[in-house]
C-alpha positions in Angstrom: -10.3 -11.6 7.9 -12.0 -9.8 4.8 -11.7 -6.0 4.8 -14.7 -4.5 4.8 -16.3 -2.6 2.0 -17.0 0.2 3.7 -13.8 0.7 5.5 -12.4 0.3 2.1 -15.0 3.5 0.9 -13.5 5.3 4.0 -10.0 4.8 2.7 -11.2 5.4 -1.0 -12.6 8.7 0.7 -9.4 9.7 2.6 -6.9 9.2 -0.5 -9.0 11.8 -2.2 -6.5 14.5 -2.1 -3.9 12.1 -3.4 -5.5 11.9 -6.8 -7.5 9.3 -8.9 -7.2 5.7 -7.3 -8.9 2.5 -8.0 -8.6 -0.8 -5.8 -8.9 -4.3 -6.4 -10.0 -7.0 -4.0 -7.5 -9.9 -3.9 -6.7 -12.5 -1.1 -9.9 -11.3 1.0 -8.0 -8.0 1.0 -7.6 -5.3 -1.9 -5.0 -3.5 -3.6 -5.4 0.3 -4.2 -3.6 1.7 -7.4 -2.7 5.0 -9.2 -1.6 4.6 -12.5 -1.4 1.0 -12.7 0.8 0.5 -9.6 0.0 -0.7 -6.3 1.0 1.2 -3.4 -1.0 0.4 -0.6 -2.7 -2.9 0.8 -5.5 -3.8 2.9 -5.6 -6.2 5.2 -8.6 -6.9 7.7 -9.4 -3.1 8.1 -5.6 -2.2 8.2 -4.0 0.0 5.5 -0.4 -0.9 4.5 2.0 1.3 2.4 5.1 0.6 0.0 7.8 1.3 1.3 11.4 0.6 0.0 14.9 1.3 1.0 14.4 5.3 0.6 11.3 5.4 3.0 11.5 2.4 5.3 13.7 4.2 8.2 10.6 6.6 8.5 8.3 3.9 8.9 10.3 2.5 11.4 11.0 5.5 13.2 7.1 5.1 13.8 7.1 1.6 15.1 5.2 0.7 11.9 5.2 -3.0 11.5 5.8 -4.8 8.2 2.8 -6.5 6.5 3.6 -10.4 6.7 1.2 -13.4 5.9 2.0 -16.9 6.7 2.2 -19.6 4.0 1.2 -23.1 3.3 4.8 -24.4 4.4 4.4 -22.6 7.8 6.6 -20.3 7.0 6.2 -16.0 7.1 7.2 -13.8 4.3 7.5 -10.2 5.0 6.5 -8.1 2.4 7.8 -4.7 1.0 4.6 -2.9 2.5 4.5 -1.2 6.2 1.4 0.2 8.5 0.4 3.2 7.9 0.8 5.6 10.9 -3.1 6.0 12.6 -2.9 10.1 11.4 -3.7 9.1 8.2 -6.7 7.5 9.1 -7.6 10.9 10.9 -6.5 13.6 8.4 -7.1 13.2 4.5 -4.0 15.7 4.3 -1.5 13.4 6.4 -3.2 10.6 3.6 -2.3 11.9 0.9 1.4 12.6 2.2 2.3 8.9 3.1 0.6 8.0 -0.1 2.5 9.8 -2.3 5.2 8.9 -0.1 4.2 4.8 -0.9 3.5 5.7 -4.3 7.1 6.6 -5.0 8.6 3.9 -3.7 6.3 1.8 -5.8 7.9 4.0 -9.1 11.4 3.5 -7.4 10.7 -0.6 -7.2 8.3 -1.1 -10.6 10.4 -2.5 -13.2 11.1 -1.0 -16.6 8.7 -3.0 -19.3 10.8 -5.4 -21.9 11.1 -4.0 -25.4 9.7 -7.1 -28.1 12.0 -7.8 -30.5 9.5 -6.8 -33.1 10.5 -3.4 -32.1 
């Protein structure tokens, strides 16, 4: 299922508070960003957030389930990227917490850019 364009506003609308972000549709989803980093999916109308080691015990804690997409093999593969918890989808505050919250773990997982050898 496609996520809709204006649930995607809403959650444009709600991150507010977190700071400039742009998103990108991909897969019939989209990817929202902050300086070049992805830390938060959309799936159907469902917000997902990065998480990593750091942050996943608290989205667990919450019974937040893991994003996870099947493939053509019939296999799953879970990703790095939990449900947010239905608070943020109620208060642009409690938004811009997990957020920043996804955000870091997307710092914390990003890896450093190679050097060229032409210096």
């Amino acid at each position: 299922m496609a996520a809709s364009a204006e649930f995607l506003d809403f959650l444009t609308e709600q991150m507010a508070g977190f700071g400039p972000v742009s998103r990108k549709r991909m897969f019939g989803g989209a990817g929202f960003f902050r300086d070049g980093l992805m830390f938060a999916l959309v799936s159907g109308d469902m917000l997902y957030l990065k998480c990593d080691a750091e942050t996943v015990e608290r989205f667990a804690s919450q019974d937040l389930a893991a994003f996870t997409y099947g493939t053509k093999t019939g296999s799953n593969t879970i990703m790095s990227y939990r449900r947010s918890p239905d608070v943020c989808l109620e208060d642009p505050d409690a938004m811009t917490e997990w957020c920043r919250l996804a955000f870091e773990a997307a710092l914390r997982s990003s890896k450093p850019k190679r050097r060229s050898a032409r210096g």
